[in-house]
C-alpha positions in Angstrom: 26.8 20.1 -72.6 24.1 17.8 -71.9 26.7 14.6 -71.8 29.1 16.8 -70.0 26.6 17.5 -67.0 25.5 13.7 -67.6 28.7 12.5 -67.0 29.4 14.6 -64.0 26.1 13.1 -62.1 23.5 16.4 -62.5 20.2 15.0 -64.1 17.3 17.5 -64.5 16.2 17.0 -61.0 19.7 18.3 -59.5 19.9 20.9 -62.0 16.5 22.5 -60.7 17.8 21.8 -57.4 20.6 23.9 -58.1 18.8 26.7 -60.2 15.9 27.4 -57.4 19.2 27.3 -54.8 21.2 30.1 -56.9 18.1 32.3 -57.7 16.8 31.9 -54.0 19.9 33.3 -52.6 20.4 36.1 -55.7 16.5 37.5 -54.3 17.7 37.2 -50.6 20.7 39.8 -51.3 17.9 41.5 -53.0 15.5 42.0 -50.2 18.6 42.7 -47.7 19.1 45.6 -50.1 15.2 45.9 -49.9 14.8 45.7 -46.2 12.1 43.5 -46.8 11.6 41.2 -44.0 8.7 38.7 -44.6 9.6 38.1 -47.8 12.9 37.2 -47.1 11.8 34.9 -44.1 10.2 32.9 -46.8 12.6 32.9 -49.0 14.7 31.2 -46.2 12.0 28.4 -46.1 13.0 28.0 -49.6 16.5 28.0 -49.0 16.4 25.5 -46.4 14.0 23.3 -48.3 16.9 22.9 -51.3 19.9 22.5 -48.6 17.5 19.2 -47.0 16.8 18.1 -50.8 20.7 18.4 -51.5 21.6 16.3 -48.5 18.5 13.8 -48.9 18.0 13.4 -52.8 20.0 14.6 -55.2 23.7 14.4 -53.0 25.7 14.8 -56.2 25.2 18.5 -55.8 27.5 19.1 -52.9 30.0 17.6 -54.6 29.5 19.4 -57.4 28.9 22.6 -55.5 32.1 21.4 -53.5 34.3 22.2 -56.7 33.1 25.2 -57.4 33.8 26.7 -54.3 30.4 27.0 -52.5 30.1 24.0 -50.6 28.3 23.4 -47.4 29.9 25.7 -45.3 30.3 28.3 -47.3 26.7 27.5 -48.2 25.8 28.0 -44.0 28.0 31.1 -43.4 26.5 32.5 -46.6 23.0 32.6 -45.2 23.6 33.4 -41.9 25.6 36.6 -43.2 22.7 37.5 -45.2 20.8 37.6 -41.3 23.1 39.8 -40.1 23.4 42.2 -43.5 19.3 42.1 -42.9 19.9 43.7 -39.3 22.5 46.1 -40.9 19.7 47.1 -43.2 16.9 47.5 -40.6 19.5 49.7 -38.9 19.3 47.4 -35.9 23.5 46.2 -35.2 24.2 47.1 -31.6 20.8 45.7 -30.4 20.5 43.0 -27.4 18.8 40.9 -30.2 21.4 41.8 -32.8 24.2 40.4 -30.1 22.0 37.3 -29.4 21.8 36.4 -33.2 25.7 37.5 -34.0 26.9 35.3 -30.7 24.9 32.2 -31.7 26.5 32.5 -35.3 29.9 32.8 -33.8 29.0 29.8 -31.1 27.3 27.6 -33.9 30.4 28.0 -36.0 32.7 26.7 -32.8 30.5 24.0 -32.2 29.9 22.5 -35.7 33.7 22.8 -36.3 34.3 21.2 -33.5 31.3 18.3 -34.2 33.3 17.7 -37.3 36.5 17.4 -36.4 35.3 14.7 -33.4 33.0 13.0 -35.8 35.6 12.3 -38.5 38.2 11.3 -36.5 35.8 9.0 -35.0 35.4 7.5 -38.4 38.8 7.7 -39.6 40.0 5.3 -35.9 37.0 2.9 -36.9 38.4 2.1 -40.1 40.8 -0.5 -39.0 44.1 -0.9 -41.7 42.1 -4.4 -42.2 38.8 -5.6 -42.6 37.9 -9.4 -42.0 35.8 -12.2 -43.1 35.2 -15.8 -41.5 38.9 -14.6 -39.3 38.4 -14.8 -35.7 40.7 -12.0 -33.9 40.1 -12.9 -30.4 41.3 -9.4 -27.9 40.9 -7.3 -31.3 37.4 -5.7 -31.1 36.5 -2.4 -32.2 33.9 0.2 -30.5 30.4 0.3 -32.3 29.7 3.8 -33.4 25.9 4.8 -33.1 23.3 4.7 -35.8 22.7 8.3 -34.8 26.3 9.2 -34.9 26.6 7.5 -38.4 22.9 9.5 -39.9 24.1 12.9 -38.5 26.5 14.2 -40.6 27.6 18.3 -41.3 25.0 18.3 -43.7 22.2 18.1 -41.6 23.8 19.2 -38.5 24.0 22.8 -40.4 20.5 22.9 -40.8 20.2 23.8 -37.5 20.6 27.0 -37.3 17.2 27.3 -39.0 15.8 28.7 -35.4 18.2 31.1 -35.3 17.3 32.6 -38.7 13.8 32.4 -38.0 14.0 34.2 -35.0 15.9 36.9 -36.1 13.4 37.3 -38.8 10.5 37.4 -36.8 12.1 40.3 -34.6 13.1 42.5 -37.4 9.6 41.9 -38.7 8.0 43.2 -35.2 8.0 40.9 -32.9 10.2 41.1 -29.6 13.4 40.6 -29.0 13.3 37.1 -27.1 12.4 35.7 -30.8 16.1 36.3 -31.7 17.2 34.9 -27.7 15.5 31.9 -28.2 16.5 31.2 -32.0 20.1 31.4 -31.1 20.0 30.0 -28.1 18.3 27.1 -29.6 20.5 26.9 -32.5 23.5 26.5 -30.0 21.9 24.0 -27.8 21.2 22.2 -30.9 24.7 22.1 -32.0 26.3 21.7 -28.2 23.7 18.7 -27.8 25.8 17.2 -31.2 28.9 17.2 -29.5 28.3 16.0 -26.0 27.1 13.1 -27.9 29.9 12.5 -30.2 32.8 13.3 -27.7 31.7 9.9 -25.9 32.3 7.8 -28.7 35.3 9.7 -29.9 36.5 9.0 -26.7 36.0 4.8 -27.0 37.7 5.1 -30.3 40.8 6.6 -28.6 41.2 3.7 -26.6 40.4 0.8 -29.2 43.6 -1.3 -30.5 46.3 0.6 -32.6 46.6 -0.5 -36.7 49.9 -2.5 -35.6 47.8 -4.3 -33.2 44.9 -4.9 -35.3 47.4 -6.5 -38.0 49.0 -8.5 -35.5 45.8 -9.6 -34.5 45.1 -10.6 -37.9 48.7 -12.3 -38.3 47.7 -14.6 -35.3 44.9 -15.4 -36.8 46.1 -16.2 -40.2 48.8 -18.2 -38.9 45.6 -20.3 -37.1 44.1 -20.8 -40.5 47.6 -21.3 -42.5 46.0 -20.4 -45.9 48.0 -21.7 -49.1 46.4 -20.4 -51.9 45.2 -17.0 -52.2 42.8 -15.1 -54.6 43.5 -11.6 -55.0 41.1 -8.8 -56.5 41.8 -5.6 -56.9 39.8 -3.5 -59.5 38.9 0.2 -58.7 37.3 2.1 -55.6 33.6 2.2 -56.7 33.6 -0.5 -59.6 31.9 -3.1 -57.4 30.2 -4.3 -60.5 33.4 -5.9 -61.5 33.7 -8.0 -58.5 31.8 -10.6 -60.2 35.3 -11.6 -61.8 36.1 -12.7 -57.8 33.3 -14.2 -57.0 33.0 -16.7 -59.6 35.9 -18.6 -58.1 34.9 -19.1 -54.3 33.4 -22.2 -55.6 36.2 -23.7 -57.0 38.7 -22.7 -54.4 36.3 -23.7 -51.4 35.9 -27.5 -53.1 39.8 -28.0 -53.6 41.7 -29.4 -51.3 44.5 -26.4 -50.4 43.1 -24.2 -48.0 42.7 -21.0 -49.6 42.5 -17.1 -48.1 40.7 -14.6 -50.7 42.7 -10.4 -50.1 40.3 -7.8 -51.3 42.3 -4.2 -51.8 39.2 -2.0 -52.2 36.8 -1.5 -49.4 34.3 -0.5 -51.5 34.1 -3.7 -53.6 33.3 -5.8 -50.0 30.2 -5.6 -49.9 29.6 -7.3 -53.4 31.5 -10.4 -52.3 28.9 -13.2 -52.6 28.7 -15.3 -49.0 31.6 -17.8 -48.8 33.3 -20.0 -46.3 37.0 -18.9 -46.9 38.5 -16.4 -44.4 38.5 -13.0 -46.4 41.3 -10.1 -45.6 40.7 -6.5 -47.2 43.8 -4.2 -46.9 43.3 -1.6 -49.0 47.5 -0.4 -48.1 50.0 -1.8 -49.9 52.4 -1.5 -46.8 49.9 -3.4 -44.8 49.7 -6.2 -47.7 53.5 -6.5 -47.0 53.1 -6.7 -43.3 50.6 -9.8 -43.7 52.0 -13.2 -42.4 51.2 -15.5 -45.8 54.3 -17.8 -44.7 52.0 -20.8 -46.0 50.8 -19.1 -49.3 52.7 -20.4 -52.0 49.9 -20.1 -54.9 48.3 -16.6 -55.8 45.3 -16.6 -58.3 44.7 -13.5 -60.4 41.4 -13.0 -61.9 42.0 -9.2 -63.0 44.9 -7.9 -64.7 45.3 -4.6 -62.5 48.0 -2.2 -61.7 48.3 -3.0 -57.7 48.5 -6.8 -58.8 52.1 -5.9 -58.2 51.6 -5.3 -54.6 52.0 -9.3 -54.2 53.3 -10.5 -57.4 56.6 -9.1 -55.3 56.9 -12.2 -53.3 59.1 -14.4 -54.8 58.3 -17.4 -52.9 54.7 -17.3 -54.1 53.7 -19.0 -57.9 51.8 -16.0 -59.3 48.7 -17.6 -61.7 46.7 -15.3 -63.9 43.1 -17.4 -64.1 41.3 -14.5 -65.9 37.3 -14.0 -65.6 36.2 -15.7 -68.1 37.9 -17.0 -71.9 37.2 -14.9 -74.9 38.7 -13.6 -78.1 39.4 -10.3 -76.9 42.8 -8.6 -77.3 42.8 -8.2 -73.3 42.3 -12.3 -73.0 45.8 -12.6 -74.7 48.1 -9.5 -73.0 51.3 -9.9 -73.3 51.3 -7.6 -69.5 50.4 -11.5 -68.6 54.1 -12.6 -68.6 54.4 -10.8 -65.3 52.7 -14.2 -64.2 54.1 -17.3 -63.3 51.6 -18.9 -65.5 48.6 -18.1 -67.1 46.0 -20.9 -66.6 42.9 -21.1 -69.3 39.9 -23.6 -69.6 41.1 -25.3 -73.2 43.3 -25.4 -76.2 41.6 -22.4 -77.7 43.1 -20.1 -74.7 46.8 -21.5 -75.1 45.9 -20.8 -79.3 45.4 -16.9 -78.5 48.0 -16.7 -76.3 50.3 -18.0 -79.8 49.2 -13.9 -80.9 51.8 -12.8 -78.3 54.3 -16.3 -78.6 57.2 -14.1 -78.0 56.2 -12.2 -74.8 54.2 -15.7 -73.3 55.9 -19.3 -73.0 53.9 -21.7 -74.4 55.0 -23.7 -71.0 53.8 -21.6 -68.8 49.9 -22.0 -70.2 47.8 -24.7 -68.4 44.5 -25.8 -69.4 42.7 -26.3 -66.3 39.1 -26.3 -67.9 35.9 -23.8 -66.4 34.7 -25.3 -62.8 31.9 -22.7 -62.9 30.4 -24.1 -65.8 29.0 -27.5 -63.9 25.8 -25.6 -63.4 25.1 -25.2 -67.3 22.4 -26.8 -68.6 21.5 -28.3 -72.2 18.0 -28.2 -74.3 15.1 -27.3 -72.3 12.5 -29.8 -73.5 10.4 -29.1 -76.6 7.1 -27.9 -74.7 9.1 -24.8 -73.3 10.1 -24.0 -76.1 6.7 -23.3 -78.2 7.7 -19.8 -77.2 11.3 -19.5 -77.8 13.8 -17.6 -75.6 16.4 -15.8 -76.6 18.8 -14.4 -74.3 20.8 -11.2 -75.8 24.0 -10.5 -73.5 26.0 -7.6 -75.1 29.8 -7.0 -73.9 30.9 -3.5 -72.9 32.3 -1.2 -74.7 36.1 -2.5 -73.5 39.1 -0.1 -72.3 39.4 1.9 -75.2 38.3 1.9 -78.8 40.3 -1.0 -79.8 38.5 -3.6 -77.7 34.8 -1.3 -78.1 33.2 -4.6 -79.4 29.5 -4.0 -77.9 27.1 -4.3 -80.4 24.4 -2.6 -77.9 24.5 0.9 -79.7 24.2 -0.8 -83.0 22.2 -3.6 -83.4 20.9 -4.6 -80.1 18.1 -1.6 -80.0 17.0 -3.0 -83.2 17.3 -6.7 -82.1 14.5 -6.5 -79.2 12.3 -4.4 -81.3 12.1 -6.4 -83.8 12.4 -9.7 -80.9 9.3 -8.2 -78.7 6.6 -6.9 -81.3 7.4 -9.5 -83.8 4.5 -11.8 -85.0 5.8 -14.7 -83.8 6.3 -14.8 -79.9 9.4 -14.7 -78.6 10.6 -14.6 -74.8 13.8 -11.9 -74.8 16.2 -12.0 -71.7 18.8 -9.0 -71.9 21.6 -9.4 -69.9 23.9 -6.7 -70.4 27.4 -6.9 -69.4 27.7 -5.0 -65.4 30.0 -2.0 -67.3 27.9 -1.6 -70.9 27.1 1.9 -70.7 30.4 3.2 -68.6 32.6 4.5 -71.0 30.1 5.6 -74.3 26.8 7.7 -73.6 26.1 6.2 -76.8 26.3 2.5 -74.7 24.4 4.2 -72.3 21.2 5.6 -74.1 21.0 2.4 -75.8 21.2 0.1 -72.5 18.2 2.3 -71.3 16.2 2.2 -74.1 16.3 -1.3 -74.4 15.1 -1.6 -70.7 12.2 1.1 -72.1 11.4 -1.3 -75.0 11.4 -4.5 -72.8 9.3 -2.7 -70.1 6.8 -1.3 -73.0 6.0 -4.7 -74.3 5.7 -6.2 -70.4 2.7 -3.5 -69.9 0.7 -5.8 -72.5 1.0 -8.9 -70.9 -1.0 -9.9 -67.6 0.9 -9.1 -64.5 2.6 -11.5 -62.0 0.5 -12.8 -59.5 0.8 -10.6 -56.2 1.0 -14.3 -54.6 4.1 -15.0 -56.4 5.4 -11.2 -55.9 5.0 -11.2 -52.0 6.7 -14.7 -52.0 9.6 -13.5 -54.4 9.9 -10.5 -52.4 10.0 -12.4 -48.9 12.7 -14.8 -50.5 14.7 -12.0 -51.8 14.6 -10.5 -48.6 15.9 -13.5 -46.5 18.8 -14.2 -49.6 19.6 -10.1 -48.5 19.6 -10.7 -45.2 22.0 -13.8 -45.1 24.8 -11.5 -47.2 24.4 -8.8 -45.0 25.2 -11.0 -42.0 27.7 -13.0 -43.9 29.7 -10.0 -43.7 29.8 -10.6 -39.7 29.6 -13.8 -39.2 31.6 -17.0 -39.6 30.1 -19.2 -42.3 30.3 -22.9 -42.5 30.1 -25.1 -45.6 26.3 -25.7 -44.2 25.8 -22.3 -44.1 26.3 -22.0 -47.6 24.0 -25.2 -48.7 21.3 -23.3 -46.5 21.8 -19.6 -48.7 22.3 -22.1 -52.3 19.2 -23.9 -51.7 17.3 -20.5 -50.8 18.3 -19.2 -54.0 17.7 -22.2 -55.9 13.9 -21.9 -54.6 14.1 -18.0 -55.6 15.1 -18.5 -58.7 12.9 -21.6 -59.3 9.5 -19.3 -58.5 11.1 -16.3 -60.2 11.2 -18.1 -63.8 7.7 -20.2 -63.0 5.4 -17.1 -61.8 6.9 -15.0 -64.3 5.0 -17.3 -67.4 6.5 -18.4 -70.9 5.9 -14.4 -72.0 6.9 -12.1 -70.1 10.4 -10.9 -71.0 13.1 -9.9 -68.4 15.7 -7.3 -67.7 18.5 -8.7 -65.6 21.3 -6.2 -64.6 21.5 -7.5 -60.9 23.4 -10.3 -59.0 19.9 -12.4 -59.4 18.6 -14.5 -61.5 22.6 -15.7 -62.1 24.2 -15.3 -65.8 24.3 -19.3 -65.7 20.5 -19.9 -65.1 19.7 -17.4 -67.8 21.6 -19.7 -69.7 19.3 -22.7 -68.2 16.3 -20.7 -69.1 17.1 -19.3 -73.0 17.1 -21.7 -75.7 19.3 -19.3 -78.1 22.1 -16.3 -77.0 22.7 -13.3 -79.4 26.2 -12.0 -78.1 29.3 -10.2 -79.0 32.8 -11.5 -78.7 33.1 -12.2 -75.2 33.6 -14.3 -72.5 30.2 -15.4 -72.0 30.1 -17.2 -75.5 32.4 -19.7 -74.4 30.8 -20.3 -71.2 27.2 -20.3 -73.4 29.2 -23.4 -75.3 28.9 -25.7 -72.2 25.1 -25.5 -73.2 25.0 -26.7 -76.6 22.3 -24.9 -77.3 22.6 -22.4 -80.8 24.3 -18.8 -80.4 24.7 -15.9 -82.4 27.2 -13.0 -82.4 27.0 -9.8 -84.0 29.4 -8.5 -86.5 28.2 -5.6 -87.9 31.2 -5.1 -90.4 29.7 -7.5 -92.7 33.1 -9.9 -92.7 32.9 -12.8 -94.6 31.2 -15.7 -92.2 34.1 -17.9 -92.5 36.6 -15.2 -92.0 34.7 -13.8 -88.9 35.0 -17.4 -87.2 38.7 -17.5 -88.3 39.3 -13.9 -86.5 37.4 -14.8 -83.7 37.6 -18.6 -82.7 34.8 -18.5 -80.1 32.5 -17.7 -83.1 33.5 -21.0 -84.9 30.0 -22.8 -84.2 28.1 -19.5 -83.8 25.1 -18.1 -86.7 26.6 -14.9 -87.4 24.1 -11.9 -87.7 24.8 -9.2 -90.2 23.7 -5.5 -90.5 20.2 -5.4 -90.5 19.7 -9.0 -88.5 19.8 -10.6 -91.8 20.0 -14.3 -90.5 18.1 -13.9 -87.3 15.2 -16.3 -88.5 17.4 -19.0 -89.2 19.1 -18.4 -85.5 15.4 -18.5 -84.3 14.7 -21.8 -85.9 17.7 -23.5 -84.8 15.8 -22.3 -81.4 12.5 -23.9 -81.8 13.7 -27.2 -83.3 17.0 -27.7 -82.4 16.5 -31.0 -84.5 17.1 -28.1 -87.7 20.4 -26.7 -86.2 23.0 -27.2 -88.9 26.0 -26.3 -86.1 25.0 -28.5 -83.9 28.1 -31.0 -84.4 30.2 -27.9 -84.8 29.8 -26.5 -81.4 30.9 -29.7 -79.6 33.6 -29.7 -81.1 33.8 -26.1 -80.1 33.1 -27.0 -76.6 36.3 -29.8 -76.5 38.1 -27.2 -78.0 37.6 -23.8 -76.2 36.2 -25.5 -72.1 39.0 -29.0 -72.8 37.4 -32.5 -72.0 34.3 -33.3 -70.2 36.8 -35.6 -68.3 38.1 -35.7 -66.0 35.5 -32.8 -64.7 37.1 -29.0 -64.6 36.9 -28.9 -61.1 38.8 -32.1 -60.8 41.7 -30.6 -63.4 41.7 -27.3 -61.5 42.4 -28.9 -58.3 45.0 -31.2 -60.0 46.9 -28.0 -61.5 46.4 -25.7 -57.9 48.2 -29.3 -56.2 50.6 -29.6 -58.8 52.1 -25.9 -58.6 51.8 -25.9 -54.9 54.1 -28.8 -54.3 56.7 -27.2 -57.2 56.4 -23.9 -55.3 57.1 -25.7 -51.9 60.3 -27.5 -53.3 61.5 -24.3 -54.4 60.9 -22.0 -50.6 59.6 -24.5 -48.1 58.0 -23.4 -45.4 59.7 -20.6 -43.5 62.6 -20.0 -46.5 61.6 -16.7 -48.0 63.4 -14.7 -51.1 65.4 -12.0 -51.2 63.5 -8.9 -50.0 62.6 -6.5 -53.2 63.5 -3.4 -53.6 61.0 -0.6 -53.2 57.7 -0.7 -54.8 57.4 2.3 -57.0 53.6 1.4 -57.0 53.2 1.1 -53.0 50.6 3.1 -50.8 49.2 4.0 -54.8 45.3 4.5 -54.1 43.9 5.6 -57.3 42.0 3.9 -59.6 44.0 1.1 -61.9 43.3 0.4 -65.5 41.6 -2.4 -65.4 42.8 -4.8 -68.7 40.3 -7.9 -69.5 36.2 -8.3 -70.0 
């Protein structure tokens, strides 16, 4: 039961929400039946006092409440019923007040209806078919709706017909009729005063430009820009924590030299897109998609393997590429769903070798090695006097898809690693950087995530605080880094832009590490500090198989992965290539102090000539650089794509997309 209610969003706080709101309205029927006035005046405090928690704090209860059949309205009618089953008790129906209070329920029911209705179709005409980035769409301009407007909605609006319950209670407890007048007649006013301010804006919105003329807005102005290579995400309303799997290409793709246009399908995942120069489109319809004027595109790049990838892999005249999110030896990094693809582009010869598992499914032509661009900010040994205090940085996976790919060792040996890592003798700096979905799928994920934040935080309260210099001057960068994403979302970036916001969080990043001390542990589950300089700041990584060990290769430095099945060493690295040039740690940590060593000295680390050979293999060459052979490979498949549709020759339209207009939630298949 208690993982049933966790799952469903009701902590402890919600569920005594929900409790004091069910027992509250139980005693009100009670002291109808009662004719007890006062007390059921005050029990309306309490009522009212839940309903402003519900729609301030704990929100998850109307939707809860919602599915049960007792949502807000209900909730509103509900009470005010129980007002008018009071005056039927008090033997008062058919008395001027009893009029007052049973008009102002009726008109307060008209009016909120009719607030709703205007205030959601004010929202459903603002949300254009296709939201922009770095596009300019000159005549295309959308009416503002009001920060009022946007804070007001039926959940707070119902609250005001607390007058009018108040009122009526204050006649029926002796006090005059005009106490019921002037509660209902403030309750309406209330509402009416909701309206006439929303039917203005409603109004705006009727006139603002069509959905065909928004996307022919946006066609004009893609055909400005004339993008030829286009990233596509698409992962699932709500899992903006995977957008990270986008983001780590803008680099790349704003260095080369196509011009490049990155489609976003899920609103909700906008806001997680890290600042970037290249025009962004985000058209959450399929149909839309297919009305977008890509006549330059001839290169798509796939870093998700996702159900509505479809929605463009349709378009014959475009070279579908699936560039992944990262190399590891997962089962998803080799799908054979990947022959969908034109081709399947990985950073070395290890990712062509795992894609031998499926040799029948994926043409060993259609792999290119096209190395990790992301990787140029990797860093090697720190130098020996930061590391008298050795760092160890312990990223954990997630727990995958489904129980074939549940490869996290974060409900097994992770709780038992920073234990052992923070109250040790010997002192040791832990970094946990859990993967953004650990704890999604498995509670068990999910206890252990927390109480390794616990044990982290436990071992922080012995150690001297940051300076509140370095705090107030952390805080004020981290406010200015906020601010520039939050107005990169409206407003055209330049390439100079972006030095400005990489040289802010440079300097953030520089005083976070330096005001922290050589001590102090950190939990990083956040865009900031970045995955890469955790690697700058660790000198050792305890992992699982994943993605990040071959990016962790570009260091150099030791790593460790967990195998708590207690295969053979040499077998493990066979079975997993990625471990090759990794200490492997086996139930109970046995070998952790030789992984710790290696740390401290790396003079001592017996792998040290196996992991660059590691690196050759999994990343490729060091030259030429990764960016230089990713730009090679986007050029190269460009100019075949050309030769096959030039510009303005198109295939064969498709037939009907079995998948279009789908809006649910793919399965997502990779790290």
């Amino acid at each position: 039961m208690k993982n049933y209610l966790s799952r469903i969003g009701l902590d402890r706080t919600a569920l005594a929400v929900l409790g004091i709101m069910g027992l509250t309205f139980l005693l009100q029927a009670v002291e109808v039946a009662m004719a007890q006035v006062w007390v059921f005046g005050l029990l309306a405090l309490v009522l009212y006092a839940t309903e402003w928690l519900v729609s301030q704090r704990v929100t998850v209860l109307n939707k809860v409440l919602s599915r049960i059949r007792v949502g807000l309205t209900v909730r509103t009618l509900a009470r005010q019923a129980l007002v008018l089953a009071l005056y039927v008790s008090m033997d008062a129906v058919g008395t001027p007040a009893y009029w007052w209070t049973a008009g102002g329920v009726a008109a307060f029911f008209v009016l909120t209806l009719v607030y709703d209705l205007v205030r959601h179709q004010v929202f459903r005409r603002a949300r254009t078919p296709v939201k922009t980035r770095n596009l300019v769409l000159p005549g295309i301009s959308m009416p503002e709706i009001p920060a009022p407007l946007r804070s007001l909605p039926m959940s707070r609006v119902l609250l005001a017909d607390l007058p009018l319950v108040l009122g009526a209670v204050g006649h029926l407890a002796g006090g005059p009729a005009a106490l019921a007048a002037a509660g209902a007649s403030l309750t309406v006013l209330l509402a009416l005063g909701a309206v006439l301010f929303a039917a203005p804006v409603f109004l705006a919105h009727l006139r603002a430009p069509s959905d065909e003329e928004v996307i022919e807005g946006v066609n004009r102005a893609l055909r400005e820009a004339r993008p030829e290579v286009v990233l596509y995400f698409t992962f699932g309303v709500g899992e903006q924590n995977a957008v990270y799997q986008a983001n780590m290409w803008l680099d790349a793709l704003e260095k080369a030299d196509r011009r490049a246009l990155v489609i976003f399908r899920e609103r909700g995942n906008m806001p997680h897109l890290e600042p970037t120069s290249l025009p962004v489109v985000c058209v959450p319809r399929a149909d839309d998609l297919a009305a977008l004027d890509l006549s330059a595109v001839r290169v798509a790049l796939y870093p998700g393997n996702t159900g509505k990838n479809i929605h463009l892999i349709q378009r014959a005249e475009i070279k579908h590429v699936f560039v992944g999110h990262g190399d590891s030896d997962k089962l998803p990094s080799s799908n054979r769903v990947s022959r969908i693809f034109d081709e399947i582009w990985v950073a070395g010869r290890g990712g062509r070798d795992r894609y031998e598992r499926v040799r029948h499914a994926i043409d060993d032509r259609d792999v290119v090695e096209v190395g990790r661009p992301q990787l140029v900010a990797v860093q090697g040994h720190r130098p020996p006097e930061r590391r008298a205090v050795p760092t160890v940085l312990y990223a954990p996976t997630w727990e995958g898809v489904d129980d074939n790919n549940y490869l996290t060792s974060a409900d097994t040996a992770g709780l038992e690693l920073v234990e052992r890592l923070v109250r040790g003798a010997e002192p040791v700096r832990v970094i946990y950087k859990p993967h953004p979905l650990l704890g999604r799928r498995a509670p068990s994920a999910g206890a252990a995530h927390r109480r390794i934040i616990e044990l982290i935080e436990e071992a922080n309260g012995r150690l001297d605080p940051v300076s509140p210099e370095a705090e107030r001057e952390l805080a004020a960068l981290g406010e200015r880094v906020d601010a520039f994403r939050e107005s990169a979302a409206e407003q055209h970036l330049t390439a100079d832009d972006l030095v400005g916001y990489r040289e802010l969080l440079d300097r953030w990043h520089s005083l976070y590490w330096a005001s922290s001390g050589p001590l102090r542990h950190h939990v990083v589950t956040g865009t900031v500090p970045s995955l890469f300089s955790c690697f700058n700041e660790s000198d050792v990584m305890v992992s699982d198989i994943s993605s990040v060990v071959a990016d962790f290769v570009a260091s150099g430095k030791p790593y460790a992965i967990v195998d708590m099945q207690g295969t053979d060493d040499e077998e493990f690295r066979r079975q997993f290539p990625s471990a090759g040039a990794g200490y492997v740690l086996r139930p109970g940590l046995a070998g952790l102090e030789t992984v710790l060593a290696a740390a401290r000295e790396p003079v001592g680390d017996e792998l040290a000539d196996r992991r660059a050979v590691l690196k050759r293999y999994l990343l490729g060459p060091d030259h030429p650089d990764s960016l230089t052979r990713f730009n090679a490979a986007v050029n190269d498949l460009y100019e075949r794509a050309l030769r096959d549709f030039p510009i303005g020759v198109f295939a064969e339209p498709v037939p009907a997309d079995p998948f279009r207009g789908q809006t649910g939630t793919p399965v997502p298949v990779g790290d």
